[in-house]
Every structure is written in C-alpha cells, then in structure tokens.
N, C-alpha and C positions, 0 to 999 in steps of 0.2 A: 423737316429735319429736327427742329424741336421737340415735336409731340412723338418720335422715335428714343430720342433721347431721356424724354421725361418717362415713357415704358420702360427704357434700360434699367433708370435709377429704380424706379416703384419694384421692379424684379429682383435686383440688388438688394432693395432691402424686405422683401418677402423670405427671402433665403437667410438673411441676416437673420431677423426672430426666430426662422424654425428652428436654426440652431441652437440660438440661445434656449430654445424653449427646450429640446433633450439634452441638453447638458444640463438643465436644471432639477431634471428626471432621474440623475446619475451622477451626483456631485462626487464620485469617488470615480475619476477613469478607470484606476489599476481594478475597481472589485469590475467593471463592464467588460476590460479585455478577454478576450476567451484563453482556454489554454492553448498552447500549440494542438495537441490533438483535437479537441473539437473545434478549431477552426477549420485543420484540415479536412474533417469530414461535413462541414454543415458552407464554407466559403464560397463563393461560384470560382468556380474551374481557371486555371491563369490561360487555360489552353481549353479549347472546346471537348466536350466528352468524347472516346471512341465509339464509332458508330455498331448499330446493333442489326448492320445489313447481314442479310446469312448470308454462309458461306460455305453451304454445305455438297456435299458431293453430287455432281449433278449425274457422272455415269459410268459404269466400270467399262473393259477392256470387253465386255461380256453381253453389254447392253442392246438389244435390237432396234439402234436407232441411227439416225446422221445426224452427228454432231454437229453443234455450230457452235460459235463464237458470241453466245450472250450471255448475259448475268444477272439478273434481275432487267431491269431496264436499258443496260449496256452493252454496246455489240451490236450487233446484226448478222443473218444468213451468209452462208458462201456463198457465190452467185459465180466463181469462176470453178479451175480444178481442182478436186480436193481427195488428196488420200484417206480416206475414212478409216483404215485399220490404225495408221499413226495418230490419228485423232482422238479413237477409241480408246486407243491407252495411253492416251498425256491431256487429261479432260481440264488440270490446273495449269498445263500452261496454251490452249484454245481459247479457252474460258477461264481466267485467272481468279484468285479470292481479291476481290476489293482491297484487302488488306495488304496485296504485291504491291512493294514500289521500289522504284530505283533501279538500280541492275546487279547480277552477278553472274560470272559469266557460266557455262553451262556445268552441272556436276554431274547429270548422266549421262552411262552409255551401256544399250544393248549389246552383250558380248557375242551374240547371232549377228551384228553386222560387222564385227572383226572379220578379216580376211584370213580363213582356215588354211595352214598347210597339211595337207594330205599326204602319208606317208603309207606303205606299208605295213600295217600292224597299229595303226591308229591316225590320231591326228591331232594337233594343239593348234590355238587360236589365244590371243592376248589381247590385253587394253594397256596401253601408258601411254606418256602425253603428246605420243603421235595424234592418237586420238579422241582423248580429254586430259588438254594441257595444264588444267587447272589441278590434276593427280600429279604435282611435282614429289611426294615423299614417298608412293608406293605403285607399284603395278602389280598385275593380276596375269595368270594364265590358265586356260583351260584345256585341260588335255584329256585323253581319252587313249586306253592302251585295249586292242583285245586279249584274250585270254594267254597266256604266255610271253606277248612280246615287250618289249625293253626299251625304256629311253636309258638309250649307253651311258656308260661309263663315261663322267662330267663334275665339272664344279664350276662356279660362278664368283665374281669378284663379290657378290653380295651374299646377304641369307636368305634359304627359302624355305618358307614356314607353308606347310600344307595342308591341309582338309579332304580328307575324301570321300565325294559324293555316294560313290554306287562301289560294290564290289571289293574286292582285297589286291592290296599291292605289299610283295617284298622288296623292303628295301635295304641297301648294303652299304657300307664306308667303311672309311680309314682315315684316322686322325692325325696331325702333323707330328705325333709321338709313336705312330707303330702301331696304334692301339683298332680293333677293329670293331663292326657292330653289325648284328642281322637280324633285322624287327618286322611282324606283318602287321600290318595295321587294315582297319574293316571303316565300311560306314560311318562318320560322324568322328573319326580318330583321325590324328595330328601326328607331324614330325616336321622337323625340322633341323637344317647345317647350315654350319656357319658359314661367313664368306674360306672362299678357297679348299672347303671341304669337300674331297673325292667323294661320289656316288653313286649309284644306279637305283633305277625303279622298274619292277616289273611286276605286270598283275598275274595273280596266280590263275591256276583253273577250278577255283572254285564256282563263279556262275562262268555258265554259254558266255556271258556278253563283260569280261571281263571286268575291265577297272574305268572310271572318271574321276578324277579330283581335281581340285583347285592351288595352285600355287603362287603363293605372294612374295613379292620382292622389295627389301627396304630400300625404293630406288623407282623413282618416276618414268626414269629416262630408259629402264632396264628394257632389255631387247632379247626374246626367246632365239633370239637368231642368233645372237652375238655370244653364244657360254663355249667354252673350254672341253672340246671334246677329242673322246681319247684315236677317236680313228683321223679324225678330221689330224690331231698333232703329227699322226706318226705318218699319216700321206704327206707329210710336209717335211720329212725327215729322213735325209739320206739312208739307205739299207745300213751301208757302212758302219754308220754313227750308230745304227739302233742294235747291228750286230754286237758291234763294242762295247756298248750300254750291257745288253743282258750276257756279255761275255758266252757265243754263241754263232753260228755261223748265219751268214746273209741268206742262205736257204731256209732257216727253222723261220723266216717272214715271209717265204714265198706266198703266204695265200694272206696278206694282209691289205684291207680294201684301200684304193686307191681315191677312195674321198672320205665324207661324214657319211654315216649309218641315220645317226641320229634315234628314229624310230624305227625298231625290224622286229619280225616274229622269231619267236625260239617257240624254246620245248618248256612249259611251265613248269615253275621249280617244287621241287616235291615240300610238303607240308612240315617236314621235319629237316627240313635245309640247316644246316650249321654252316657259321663262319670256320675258314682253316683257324687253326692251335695259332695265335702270335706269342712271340718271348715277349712282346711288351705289353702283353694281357688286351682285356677291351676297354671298351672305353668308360670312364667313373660314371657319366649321366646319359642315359639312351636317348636316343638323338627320336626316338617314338614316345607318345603320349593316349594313352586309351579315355579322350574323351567323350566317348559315346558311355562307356562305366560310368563315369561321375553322375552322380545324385543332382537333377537340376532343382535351383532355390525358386521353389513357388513364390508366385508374386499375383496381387490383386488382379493385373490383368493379362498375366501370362508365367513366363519362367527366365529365366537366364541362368549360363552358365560363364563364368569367367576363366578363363585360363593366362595365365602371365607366368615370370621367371620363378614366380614365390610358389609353384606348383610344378611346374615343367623348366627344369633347373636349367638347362642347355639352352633354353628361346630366351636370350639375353637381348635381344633387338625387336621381339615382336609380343603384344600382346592382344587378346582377342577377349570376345563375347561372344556367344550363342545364346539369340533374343528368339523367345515367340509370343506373341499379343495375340490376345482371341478378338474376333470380331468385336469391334465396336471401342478397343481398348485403345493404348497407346502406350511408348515407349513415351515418357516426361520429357516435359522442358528441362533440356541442360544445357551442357557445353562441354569438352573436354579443354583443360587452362593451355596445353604445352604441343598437344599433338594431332596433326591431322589423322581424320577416319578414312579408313577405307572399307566399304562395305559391298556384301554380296546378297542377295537377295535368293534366297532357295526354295519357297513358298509363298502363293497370298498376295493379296494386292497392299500396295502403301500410300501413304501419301506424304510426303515430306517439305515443309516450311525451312529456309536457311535466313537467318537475320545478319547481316554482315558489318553491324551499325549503321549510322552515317542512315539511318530509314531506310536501305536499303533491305529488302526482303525480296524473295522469293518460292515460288511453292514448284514439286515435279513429283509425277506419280511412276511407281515404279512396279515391278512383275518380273517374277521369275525368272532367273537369268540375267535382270540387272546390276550392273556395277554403277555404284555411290560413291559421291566422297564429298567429305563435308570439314574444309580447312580448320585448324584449331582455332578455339575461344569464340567458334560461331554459333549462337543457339539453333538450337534446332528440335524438333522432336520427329517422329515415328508413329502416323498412323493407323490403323488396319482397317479401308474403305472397304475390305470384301465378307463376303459371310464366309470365309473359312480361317484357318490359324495363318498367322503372318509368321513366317522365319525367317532371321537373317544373321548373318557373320555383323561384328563391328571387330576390324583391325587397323591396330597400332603399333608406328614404330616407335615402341618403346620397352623397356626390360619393367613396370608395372604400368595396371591398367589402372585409369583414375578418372574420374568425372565429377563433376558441381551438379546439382540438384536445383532446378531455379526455387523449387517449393522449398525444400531443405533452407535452401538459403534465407529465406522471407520468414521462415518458421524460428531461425534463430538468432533473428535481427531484432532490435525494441522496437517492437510493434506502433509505438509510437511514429518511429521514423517510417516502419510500411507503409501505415496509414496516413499521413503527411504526403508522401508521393502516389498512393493508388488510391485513397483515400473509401478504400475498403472499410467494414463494419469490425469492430470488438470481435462478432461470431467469427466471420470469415478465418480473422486471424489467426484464431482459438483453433482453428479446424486445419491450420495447416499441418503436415507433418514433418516432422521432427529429424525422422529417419530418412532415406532414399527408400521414393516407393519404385523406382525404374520402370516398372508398367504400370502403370493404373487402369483400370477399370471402368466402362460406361459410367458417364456421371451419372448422379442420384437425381431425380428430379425435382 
C-alpha cells in the first residue's frame, strides 16, 4: 500500500512541472487563447465526427435484381416471403441510409392502390387521411373523364385547385354574385373555386382519350364522395317544392334522375362554347390559369415554375410549384416555416429524406403516380436516383408560396458562428450561396 501511494505522489508531481514548464512558454494566457473561430475549426469535436458511410443508391424500381435488406455490412438476405416488385421501388426504406433514425410516421402513398370508383364516362380514385393520416391539411384526387363526359354540376365546402395531366377540360361556374365563367384549360394548366363555388368539368373531344387531371383539396379529411351534387339534391327534393322553386309545373321534371349522375357521358361541347349573357356580368378573376405558357425559371439542376395568388388572383387558399431536376440533381435542403406540402409525382424516380428534429429522420423513394407530403418546418430535400428528368407538383395551403433555403441561410449568417457549429473551412463558406439555388446540380468533384 505504501509503494502504491508513493507512485500516486511521484505522478502528481510529474504533472505538477509539466505544467509549470508550458506556462512558462506562454507567460501571456490571453496572446495563447485562440479566437472563437479557429478554435472551432482546429478543437477535437464536443461530439464525434458524422460518419463518412455511403449512402448511396443501391437500386431503382428498374433494376434486375432481388432486393435485400443490406447496407454495407448491415442486414442480411430475405429467407422468408418477399414481394420483390414493393421492394424494388422503396430500396431506402428495405435497406435504409445509416443516416435514418428514429421514427415518422409514413408520408407515402401509391394513388394505384386507392380504391377506383368506376363510373360511366370515366373514373376518380383519391388519397386523404383514410389512407395517409399524416396528410391532415390536404387531399388529392384523381380523375379521368372520356371524351365528352361530365362530372356534374357540384360544389364543395372546400377549394379545389387543379392541374391537368392529359387532354382538355371545359369548365363552367357561377359566383355567389350572378357572375359567370367558361374556361378550356390543356396539359400543365390550372383552375381553381372556392369553397361553395357551383361547377362542372367536362373533357372536350379534342383527343380519342379524353381528359385526366389532378384535383386538391385544402382539407385532409375531404372525401370525393361526400361533395354537393346537383342530381344527388333534387332526388331528395319533393317535385312539389322544385315545381314551386322554378315557378313551373311538376311534369317540366318528369325525366329528372332519381339518384347522383356523378360521372356520365354527353355530347362534347363545341370549341367555341359561350357562357349565356348574365345582368351581373362574369366574374373579375377567371377561375383558369394557363400554366403550361409561363416561361419556366432555369436553374443549375433543373427549372421551376411557381404559381400562387400574386399571379393567379382567385387561388387565395392554394399555392404550388412545378419542379424538374435532371438526373443526378436535386431539389435543396429546405423547409417550408408555416405550411404543410403536398406533392405529386408525375415523372422520374426520387428519393426523399424528411428530418423531423428530435434525430428523427427518415428516407422513401418515390415514382410516378406518387403522393408525398412532407408536414411544415421539416427539412427535407428532393432527389433524382433515375437517368431521366424528375417532375413533380409541391402544393400548399396557402394564398403565397414561401420556403427557407438551408444553403441561403448558412450563406448569410457570420460565418463565424457556421463554422463554430459545422466547423467548415473559410473556402466552404465563401462558396455558399447567397440566393436560393432550388435545384442544384451534380456536385463538382
């Protein structure tokens, strides 16, 4: 115990002279201190480095192979049943980036495995939080009319802002003032009414195969089944009362249908269709938008187009983007501060990371015909894993569109403080930019 103790002391004072001996090397503390910034970049880490595992894409929707469940050295083989076509196209979350953790809960869904109602003269199918509950601010539907026929005469307690995929639809309203409106809209063009605004849609016969577009609702909970239709009221409505209504006799309804129409074929309306003459004139802001016209704003690694109220005066509840990223690109790290996304996928394969704090992250790969959504102030970016263009919708319920730039943001902070928490180079900083790049481009190597 002694000859233990006499090594403690002799240790004790080996450490005792060293010190003495560099502070004698340095008899000025304050000139040894470093500055804040290059302590941050020269310090060892308060926290271990992030790792430099890859994490790169191991296989598209496209690939000829059996997926499994590894990642570098983590994982192992399926060895029971395994659906290979779902695996093929969700290869980040089989096989996740090291960089997933934690949890959130799911934000895709294939609108192919919505349950279709079949009608005559087309067919709609929908997403809301029946079946991705975590879309509480908006829903989606997808409909399909052929060549002349109609989804009737309808309004909804919401607004529905639209996009049309394939083909031409007329559409028709009337405003709570008298006021009326009769707009065609083509491929890549918009319309949209507000809540409780009468309407009809009908694809014209310009192509064999009519009309498809997309229709969003500012409302999670909304339900294609549940909207205010005009056959559906008046089968509910004594003759009596509807004769009294149009001051006219209970025979001028004898051939009125005794349910919902809903979706039914007509006769395609002619190309030069006018609204009838109203005393209360039409309406001040057309309830259509031709954004296939608009000029898209090049960008490093793609285009976007933006549409909100400050262009398309009447979409006071919705506002959107039209992204495309060329292979290898990417939509940037952001976030938007106020409003959940909702997005549509219409080309190209993705891949998308959601950070939800709290180290929560995670990654999901998405394809054509995918619906996204990605709750407000969560980062996230937008990749393109495939060799061809990525396009996609980003919509919001909001009357402007707005988003943070994570780059943007670092670029016009004192660099100082960046590099104190990432503990990045002078260069790095110097190279951030300044502006929103929204796409960027294959990095440089």
């Amino acid at each position: 115990m002694i000859r233990g103790l006499s090594t403690a002391l002799n240790s004790l004072l080996f450490f005792t002279i060293a010190a003495t001996a560099t502070d004698s090397t340095n008899p000025d503390p304050s000139s040894a201190a470093p500055s804040p910034t290059s302590a941050a970049a020269s310090a060892s880490p308060t926290v271990p480095y992030a790792s430099d595992d890859p994490n790169g894409i191991l296989w598209l929707p496209s690939s000829d192979i059996i997926p499994e469940p590894e990642r570098g050295t983590l994982g192992g083989t399926v060895i029971g049943p395994q659906n290979i076509q779902i695996d093929l196209m969700n290869a980040d979350s089989l096989a996740p980036p090291t960089t997933d953790n934690g949890d959130i809960p799911n934000v895709k869904w294939p609108m192919g495995l919505s349950h279709n109602r079949l009608e005559s003269g087309g067919w709609a199918r929908q997403q809301n939080i029946e079946v991705l509950p975590i879309a509480t601010e908006m829903a989606g539907v997808n409909m399909r009319l052929e060549p002349g026929a109609i989804r009737e005469l309808h309004w909804h307690k919401t607004s529905e802002w639209a996009y049309v995929l394939k083909g031409n639809v007329q559409v028709t309203a009337v405003n709570q003032n008298g006021q009326n409106f009769i707009g065609t809209v083509g491929p890549g063009d918009l319309w949209y009414f507000p809540p409780g605004i009468p309407h009809s849609l009908q694809a014209t016969g310009d192509t064999a195969d009519g009309a498809e577009f997309l229709l969003i609702f500012d409302a999670g909970d909304f339900s294609e089944d549940a909207t205010f239709l005009l056959t559906d009221w008046l089968a509910h409505v004594p003759k009596e009362v509807i004769a009294k209504n149009f001051q006219t006799s209970i025979s001028a309804f004898n051939n009125i249908p005794s349910k919902e129409l809903y979706i039914f074929p007509a006769i395609p309306p002619p190309d030069n269709q006018q609204a009838p003459e109203s005393p209360q004139g039409t309406v001040p802001n057309p309830f259509t938008y031709p954004l296939s016209q608009v000029p898209i704003t090049p960008l490093s690694g793609g285009s976007v187009k933006v549409v909100d109220s400050t262009v398309f005066t009447v979409s006071t509840t919705i506002a959107a983007a039209e992204v495309t990223v060329e292979p290898g690109a990417m939509r940037e790290l952001h976030w938007h501060p106020t409003q959940d996304e909702w997005d549509f996928f219409l080309e190209g394969n993705a891949r998308v990371t959601l950070f939800a704090s709290s180290s929560n992250a995670r990654t999901w790969d998405f394809q054509a015909g995918d619906v996204g959504y990605v709750p407000a102030s969560y980062g996230h970016y937008v990749e393109n894993i495939g060799t061809t263009t990525l396009k996609f919708l980003e919509v919001f319920s909001t009357n402007v569109y707005q988003d943070v730039s994570l780059a943007q943001w670092l670029a016009l902070t004192p660099p100082a403080i960046v590099k104190a928490h990432l503990g990045v180079s002078d260069e790095t900083i110097a190279a951030m930019n300044k502006t929103k790049q929204i796409v960027v481009g294959p990095a440089s190597a």
